[in-house]
DRENDO-1510 file (C-alpha; in Angstrom, 1 decimal, always signed):
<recs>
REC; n; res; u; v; w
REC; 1; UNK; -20.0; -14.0; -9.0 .
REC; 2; UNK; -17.0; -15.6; -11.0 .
REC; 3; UNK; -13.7; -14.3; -12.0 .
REC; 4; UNK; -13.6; -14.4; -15.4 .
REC; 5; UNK; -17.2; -12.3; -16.1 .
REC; 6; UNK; -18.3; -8.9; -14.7 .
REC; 7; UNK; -20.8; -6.0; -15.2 .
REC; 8; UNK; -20.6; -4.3; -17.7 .
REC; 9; UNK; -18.3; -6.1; -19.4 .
REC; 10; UNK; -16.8; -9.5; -20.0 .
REC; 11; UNK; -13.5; -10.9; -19.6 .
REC; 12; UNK; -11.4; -10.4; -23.0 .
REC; 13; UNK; -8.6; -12.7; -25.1 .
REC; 14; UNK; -5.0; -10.2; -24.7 .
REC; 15; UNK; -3.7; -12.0; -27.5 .
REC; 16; UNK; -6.9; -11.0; -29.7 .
REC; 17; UNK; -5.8; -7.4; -29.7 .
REC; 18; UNK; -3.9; -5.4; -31.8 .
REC; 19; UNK; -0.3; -4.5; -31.7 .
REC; 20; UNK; -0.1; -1.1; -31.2 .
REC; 21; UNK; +3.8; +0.0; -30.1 .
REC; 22; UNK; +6.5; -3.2; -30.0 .
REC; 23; UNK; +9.3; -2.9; -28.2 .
REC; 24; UNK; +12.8; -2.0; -28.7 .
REC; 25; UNK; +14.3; -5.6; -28.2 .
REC; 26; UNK; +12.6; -9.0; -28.4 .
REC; 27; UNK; +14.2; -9.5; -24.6 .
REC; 28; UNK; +13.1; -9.6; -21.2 .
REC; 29; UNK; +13.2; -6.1; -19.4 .
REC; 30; UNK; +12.1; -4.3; -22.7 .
REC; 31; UNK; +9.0; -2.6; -22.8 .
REC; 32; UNK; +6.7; -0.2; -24.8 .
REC; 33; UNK; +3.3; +0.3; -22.5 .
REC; 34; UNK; +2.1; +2.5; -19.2 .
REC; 35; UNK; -0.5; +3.3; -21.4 .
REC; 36; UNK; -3.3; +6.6; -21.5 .
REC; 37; UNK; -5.6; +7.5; -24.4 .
REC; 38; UNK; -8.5; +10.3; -24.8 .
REC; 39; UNK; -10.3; +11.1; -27.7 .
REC; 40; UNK; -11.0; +14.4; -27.9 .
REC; 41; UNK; -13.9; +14.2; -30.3 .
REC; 42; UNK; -11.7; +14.2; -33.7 .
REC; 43; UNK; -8.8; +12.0; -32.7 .
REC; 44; UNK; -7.5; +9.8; -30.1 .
REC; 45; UNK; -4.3; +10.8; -28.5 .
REC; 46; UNK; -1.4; +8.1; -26.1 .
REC; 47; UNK; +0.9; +8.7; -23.7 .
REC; 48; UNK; +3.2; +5.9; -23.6 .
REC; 49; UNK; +6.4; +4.9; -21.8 .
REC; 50; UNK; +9.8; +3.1; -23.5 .
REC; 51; UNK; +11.7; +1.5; -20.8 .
REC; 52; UNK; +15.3; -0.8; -20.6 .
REC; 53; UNK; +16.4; -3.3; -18.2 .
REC; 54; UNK; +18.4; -2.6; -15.3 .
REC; 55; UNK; +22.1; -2.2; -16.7 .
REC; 56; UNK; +21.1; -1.3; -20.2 .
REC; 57; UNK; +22.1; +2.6; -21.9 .
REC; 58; UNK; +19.4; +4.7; -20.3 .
REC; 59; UNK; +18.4; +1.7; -18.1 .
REC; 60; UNK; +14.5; +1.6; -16.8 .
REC; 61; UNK; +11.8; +4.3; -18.2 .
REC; 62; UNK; +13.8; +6.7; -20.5 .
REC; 63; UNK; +11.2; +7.8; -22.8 .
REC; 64; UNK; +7.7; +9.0; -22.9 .
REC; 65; UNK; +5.1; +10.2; -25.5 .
REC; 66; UNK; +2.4; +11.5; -26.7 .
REC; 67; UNK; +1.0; +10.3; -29.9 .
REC; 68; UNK; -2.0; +10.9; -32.1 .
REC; 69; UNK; -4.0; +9.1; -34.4 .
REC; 70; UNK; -7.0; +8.9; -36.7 .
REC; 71; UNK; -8.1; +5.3; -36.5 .
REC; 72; UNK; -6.5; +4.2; -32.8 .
REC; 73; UNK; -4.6; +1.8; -34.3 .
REC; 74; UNK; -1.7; +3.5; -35.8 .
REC; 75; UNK; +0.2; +6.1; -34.1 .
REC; 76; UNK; +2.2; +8.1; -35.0 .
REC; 77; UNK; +4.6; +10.7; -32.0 .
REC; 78; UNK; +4.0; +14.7; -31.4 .
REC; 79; UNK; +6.1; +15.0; -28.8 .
REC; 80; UNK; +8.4; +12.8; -26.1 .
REC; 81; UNK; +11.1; +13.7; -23.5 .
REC; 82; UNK; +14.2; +11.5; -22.0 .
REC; 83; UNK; +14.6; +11.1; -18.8 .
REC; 84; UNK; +17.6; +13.0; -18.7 .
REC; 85; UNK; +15.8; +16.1; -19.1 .
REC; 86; UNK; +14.1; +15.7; -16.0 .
REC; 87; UNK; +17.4; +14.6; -14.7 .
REC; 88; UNK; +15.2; +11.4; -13.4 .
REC; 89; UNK; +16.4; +7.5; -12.9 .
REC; 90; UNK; +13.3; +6.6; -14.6 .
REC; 91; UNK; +9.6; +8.0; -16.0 .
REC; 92; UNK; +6.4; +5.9; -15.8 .
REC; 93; UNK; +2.8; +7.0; -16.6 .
REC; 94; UNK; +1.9; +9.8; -18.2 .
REC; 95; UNK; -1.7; +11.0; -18.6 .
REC; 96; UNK; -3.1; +13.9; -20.7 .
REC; 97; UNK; -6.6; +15.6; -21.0 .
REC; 98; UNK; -7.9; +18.2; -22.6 .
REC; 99; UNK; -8.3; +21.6; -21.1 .
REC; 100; UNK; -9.5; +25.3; -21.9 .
REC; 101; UNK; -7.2; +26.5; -24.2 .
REC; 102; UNK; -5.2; +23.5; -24.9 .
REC; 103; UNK; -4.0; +20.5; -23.2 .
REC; 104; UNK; -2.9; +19.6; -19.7 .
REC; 105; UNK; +0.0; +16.7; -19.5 .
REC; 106; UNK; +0.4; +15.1; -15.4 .
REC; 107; UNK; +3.9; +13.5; -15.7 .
REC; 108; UNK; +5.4; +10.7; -13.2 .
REC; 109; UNK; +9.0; +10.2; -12.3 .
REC; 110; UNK; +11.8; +9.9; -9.7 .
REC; 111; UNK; +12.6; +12.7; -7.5 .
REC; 112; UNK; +16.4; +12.7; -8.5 .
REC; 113; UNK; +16.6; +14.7; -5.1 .
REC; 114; UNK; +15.4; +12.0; -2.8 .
REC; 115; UNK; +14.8; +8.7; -5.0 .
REC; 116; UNK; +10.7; +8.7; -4.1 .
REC; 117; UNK; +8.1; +8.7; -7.0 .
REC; 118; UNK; +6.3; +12.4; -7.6 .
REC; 119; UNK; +3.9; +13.5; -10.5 .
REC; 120; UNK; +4.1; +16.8; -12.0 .
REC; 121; UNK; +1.8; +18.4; -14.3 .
REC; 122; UNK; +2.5; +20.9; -17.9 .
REC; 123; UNK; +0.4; +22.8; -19.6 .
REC; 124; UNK; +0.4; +23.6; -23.4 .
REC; 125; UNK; -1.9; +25.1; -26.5 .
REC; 126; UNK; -0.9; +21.6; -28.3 .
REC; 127; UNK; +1.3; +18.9; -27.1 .
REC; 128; UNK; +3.8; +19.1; -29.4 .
REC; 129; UNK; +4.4; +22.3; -27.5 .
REC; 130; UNK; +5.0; +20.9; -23.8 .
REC; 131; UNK; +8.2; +22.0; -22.4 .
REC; 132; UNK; +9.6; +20.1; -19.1 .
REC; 133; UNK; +11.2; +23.1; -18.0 .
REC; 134; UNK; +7.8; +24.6; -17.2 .
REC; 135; UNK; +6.5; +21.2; -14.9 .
REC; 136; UNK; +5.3; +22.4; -11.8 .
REC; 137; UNK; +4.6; +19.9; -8.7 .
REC; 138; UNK; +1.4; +18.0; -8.2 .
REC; 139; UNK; +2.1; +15.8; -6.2 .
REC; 140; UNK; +4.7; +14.4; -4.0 .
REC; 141; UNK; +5.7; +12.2; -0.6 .
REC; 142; UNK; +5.6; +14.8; +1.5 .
REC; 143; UNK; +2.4; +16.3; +0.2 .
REC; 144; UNK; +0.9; +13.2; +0.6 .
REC; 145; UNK; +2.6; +12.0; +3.3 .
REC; 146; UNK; +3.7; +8.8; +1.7 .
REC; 147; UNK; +7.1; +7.7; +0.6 .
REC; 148; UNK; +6.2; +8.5; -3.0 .
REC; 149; UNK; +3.2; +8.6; -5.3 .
REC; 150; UNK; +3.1; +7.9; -8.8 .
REC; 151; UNK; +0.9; +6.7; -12.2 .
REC; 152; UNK; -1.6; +9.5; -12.2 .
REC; 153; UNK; -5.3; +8.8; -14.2 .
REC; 154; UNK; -7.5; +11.9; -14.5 .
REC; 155; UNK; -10.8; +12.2; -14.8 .
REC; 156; UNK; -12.9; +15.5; -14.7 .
REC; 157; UNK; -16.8; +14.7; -13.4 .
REC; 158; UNK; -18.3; +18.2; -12.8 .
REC; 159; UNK; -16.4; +21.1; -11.4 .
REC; 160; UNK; -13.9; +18.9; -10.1 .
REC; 161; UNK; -10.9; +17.0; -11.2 .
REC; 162; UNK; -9.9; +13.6; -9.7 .
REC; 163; UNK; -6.5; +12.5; -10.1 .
REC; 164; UNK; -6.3; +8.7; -8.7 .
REC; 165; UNK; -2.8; +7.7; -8.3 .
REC; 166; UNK; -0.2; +4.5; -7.2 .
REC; 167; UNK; +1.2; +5.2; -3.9 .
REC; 168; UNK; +3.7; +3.7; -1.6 .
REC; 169; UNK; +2.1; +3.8; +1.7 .
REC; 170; UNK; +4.2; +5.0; +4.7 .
REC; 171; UNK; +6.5; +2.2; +6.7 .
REC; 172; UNK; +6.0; +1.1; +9.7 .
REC; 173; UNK; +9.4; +1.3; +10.5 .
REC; 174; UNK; +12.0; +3.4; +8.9 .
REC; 175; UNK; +14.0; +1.8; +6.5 .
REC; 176; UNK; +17.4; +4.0; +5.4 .
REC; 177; UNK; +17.7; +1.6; +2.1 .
REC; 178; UNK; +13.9; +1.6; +1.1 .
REC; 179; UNK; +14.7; +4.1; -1.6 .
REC; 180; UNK; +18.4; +3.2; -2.9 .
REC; 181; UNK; +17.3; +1.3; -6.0 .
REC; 182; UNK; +15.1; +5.2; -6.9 .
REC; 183; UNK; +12.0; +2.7; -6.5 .
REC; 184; UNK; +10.5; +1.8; -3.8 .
REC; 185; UNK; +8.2; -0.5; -5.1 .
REC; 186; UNK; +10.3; -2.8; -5.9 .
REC; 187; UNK; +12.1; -4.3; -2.8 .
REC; 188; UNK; +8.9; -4.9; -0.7 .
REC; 189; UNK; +9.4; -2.9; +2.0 .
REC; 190; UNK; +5.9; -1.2; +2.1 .
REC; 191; UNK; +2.5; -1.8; +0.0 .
REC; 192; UNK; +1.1; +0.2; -2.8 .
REC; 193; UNK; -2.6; +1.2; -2.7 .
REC; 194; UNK; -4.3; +3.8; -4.8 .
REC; 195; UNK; -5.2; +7.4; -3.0 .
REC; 196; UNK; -7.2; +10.1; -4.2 .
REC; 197; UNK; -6.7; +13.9; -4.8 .
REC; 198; UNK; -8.9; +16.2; -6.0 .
REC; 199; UNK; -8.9; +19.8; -7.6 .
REC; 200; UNK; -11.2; +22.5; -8.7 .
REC; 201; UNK; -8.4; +24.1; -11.0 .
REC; 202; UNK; -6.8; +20.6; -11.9 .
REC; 203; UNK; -3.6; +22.3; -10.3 .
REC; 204; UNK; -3.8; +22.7; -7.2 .
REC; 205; UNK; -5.2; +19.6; -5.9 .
REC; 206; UNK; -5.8; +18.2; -2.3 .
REC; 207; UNK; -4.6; +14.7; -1.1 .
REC; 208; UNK; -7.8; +12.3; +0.1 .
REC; 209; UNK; -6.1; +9.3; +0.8 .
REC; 210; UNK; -6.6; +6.0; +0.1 .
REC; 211; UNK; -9.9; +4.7; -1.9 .
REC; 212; UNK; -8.5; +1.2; -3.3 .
REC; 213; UNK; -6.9; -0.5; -1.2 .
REC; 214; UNK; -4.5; -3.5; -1.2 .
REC; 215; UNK; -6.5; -7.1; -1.0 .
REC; 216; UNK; -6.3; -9.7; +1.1 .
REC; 217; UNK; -5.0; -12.5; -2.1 .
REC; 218; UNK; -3.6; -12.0; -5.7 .
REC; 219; UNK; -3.4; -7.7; -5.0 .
REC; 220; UNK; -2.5; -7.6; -1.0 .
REC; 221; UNK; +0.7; -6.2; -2.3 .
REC; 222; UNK; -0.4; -3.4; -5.2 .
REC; 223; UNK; -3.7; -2.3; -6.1 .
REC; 224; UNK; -3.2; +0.5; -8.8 .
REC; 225; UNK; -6.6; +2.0; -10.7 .
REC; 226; UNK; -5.3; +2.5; -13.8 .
REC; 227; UNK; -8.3; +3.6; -15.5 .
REC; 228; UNK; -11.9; +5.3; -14.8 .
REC; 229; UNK; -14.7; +5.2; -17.0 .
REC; 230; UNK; -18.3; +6.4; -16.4 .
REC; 231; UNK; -21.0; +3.6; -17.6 .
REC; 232; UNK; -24.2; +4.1; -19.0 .
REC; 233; UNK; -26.4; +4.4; -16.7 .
REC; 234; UNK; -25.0; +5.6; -13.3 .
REC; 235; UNK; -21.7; +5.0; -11.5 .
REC; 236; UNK; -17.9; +3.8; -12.8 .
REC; 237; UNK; -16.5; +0.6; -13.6 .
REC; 238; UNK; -12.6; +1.1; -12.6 .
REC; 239; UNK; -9.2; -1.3; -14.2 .
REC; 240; UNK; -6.6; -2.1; -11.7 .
REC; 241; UNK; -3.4; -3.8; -11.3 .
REC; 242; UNK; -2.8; -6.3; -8.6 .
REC; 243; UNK; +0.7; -8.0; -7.6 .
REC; 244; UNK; +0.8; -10.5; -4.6 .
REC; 245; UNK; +4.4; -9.1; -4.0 .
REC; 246; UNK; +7.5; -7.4; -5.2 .
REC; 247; UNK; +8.6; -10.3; -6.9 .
REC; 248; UNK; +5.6; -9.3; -9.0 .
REC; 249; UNK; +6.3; -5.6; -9.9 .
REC; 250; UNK; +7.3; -5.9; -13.1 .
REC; 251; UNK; +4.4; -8.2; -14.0 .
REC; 252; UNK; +0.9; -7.1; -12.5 .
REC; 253; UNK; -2.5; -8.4; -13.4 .
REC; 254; UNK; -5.5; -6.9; -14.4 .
REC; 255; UNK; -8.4; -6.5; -11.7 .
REC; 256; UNK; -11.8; -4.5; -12.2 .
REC; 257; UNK; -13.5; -2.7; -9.4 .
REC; 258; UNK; -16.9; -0.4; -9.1 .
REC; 259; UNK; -17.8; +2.6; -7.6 .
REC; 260; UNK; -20.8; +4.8; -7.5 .
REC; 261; UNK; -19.2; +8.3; -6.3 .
REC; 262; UNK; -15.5; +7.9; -7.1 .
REC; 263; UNK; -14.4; +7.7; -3.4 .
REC; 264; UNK; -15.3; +4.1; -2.5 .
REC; 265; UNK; -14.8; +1.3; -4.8 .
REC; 266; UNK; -16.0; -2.5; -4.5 .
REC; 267; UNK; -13.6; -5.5; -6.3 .
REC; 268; UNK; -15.0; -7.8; -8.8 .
REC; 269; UNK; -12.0; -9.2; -9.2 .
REC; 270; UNK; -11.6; -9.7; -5.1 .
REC; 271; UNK; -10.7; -13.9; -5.9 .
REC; 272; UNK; -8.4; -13.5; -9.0 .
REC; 273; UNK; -7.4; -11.4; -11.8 .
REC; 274; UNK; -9.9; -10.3; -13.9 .
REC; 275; UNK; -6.8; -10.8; -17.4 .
REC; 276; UNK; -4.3; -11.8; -17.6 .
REC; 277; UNK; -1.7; -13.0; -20.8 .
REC; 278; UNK; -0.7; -17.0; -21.7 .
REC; 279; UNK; +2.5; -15.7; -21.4 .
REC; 280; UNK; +5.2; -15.8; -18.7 .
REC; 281; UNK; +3.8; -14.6; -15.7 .
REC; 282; UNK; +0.5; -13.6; -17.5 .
REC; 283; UNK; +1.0; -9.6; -17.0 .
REC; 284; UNK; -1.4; -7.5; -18.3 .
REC; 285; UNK; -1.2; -4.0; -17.1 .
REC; 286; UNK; -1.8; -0.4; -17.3 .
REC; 287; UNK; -5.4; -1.2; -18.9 .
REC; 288; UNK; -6.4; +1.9; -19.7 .
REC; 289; UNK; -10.1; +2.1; -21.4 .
REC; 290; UNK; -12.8; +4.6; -23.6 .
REC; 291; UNK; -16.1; +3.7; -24.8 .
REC; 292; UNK; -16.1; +4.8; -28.4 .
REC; 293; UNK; -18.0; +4.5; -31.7 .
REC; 294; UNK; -20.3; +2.0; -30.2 .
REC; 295; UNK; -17.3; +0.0; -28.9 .
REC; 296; UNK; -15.1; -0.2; -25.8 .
REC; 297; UNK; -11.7; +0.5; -26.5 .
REC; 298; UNK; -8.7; -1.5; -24.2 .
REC; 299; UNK; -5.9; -0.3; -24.5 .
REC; 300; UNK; -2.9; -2.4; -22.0 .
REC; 301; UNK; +0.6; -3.4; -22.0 .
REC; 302; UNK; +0.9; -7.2; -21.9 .
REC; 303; UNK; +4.1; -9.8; -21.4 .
REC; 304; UNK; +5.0; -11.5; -24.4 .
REC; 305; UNK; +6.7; -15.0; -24.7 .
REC; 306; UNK; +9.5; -13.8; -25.5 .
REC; 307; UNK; +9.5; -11.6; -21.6 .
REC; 308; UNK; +9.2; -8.4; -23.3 .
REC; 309; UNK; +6.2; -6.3; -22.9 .
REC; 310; UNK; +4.4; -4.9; -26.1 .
REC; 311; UNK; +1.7; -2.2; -26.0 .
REC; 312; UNK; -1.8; -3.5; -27.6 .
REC; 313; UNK; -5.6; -2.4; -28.5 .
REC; 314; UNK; -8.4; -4.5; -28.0 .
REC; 315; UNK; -11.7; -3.5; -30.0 .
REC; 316; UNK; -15.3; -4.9; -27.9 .
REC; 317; UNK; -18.8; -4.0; -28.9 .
REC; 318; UNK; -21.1; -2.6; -26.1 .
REC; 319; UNK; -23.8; -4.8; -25.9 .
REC; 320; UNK; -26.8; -4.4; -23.2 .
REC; 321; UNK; -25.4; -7.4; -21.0 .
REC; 322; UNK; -22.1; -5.6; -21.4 .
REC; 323; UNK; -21.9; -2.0; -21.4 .
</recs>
């Protein structure tokens, strides 16, 4: 099978979409994206990240959001926090969904009391009423065992909730400085596969381990599933991003894997990225994805040409050869 087409659905144009969230500077190092959507049955609803360069005011990820909208195209914010309220160096993904009696918000940062990535989760009637205060622990190294875990998508199938999540996998020798920069994932000094915990109250929730892997090519060094959907049909069609190295953090590439029980997932992508942008190192990330109205909806940060990274929606019809 080729790179560029897949089951059940083809290869899009990045540029096609729509701009959704632009960032704060036309500059390298500035980016709106780490995207997550639902819809809810009346309206979809983002989490999305704001984040600096290193050495800017509130350098790195120092807001996140929830938004809502009508159409999916125009958003408009509920609710956001600054890093410094977590007392964090920096935030990245969100994800939110929908539970009895309100809403349930799973929230990834850095441990200010060790540097390593953890993901924590609120609970709320409506999400303009989360309150960071109340964030209880989901997640962290030393419940996983890992030297941090981060990035969370959720997805309830049954009785049981399945939280996938970026992790930094454990050295093989001990490395004092692995964590000075408050991310590991940037200075190469372990790889970053995606694990698997799973719940039966969506908070308490026990680790699995890893289900995606690193690859052998374009992903040996990250393989993150950013996004789960269930296909007509039977089984899940799952969007990852892939970096050959930490030179490649900032600017991953889009991948698509399979699975038919959540647990173990096949690439499609296994020989190249399945997107990627014209633009500078041809980043698109965070790809997060709904089938809606007759249409799959892709929602995925992307580098610009100008280095910054802007936060877009792309709009494809299912069709039987492609959803």
């Amino acid at each position: 099978m080729g790179n560029r087409v897949f089951a059940p659905l083809s290869a899009f144009d990045p540029v096609a979409g729509s701009v959704v969230m632009e960032p704060e500077k036309d500059e390298p190092g500035y980016w709106s994206g780490a995207a997550g959507v639902l819809h809810d049955g009346e309206r979809f609803w983002l989490t999305y990240r704001r984040r600096r360069p290193r050495g800017a005011e509130a350098e790195r990820g120092w807001q996140c959001a929830v938004a809502v909208s009508d159409d999916g195209l125009r958003f408009t914010d509920v609710w956001s926090v600054h890093k410094d309220e977590l007392g964090t160096p920096s935030m990245e993904r969100f994800c939110l969904m929908p539970v009895s009696g309100g809403y349930r918000l799973y929230l990834s940062y850095v441990d200010p009391a060790d540097n390593r990535w953890r993901i924590d989760a609120l609970t709320a009637e409506h999400p303009s009423r989360f309150d960071v205060t109340r964030a209880r622990p989901v997640l962290t190294a030393a419940s996983t065992g890992t030297e941090g875990v981060k990035d969370p998508f959720v997805l309830r199938a049954g009785p049981v909730t399945y939280l996938f999540a970026s992790y930094a996998a454990p050295m093989d020798r001990p490395d004092p400085g692995a964590h000075a920069t408050a991310d590991i994932y940037n200075v190469g000094a372990t790889v970053h596969p995606t694990g698997l915990a799973t719940s039966l109250d969506g908070e308490s929730f026990t680790w699995r381990g890893a289900v995606l892997p690193v690859g052998t090519g374009w992903d040996r060094y990250q393989a993150r599933l950013n996004s789960v959907v269930p296909v007509p049909g039977g089984g899940y069609v799952g969007f990852y991003d892939g970096s050959a190295s930490h030179t490649e953090n900032y600017e991953e590439r889009c991948g698509v894997a399979v699975s038919s029980d959540l647990f173990s997932w096949r690439r499609l992508s296994e020989y190249g990225p399945w997107v990627t942008s014209p633009y500078g190192t041809g980043s698109v990330r965070y790809l997060d994805a709904l089938l809606h109205d007759g249409h799959w909806w892709l929602y995925y940060e992307m580098t610009r040409a100008d280095g910054a990274h802007e936060l877009r929606v792309h709009r494809v019809p299912v069709t039987r050869t492609g959803g």
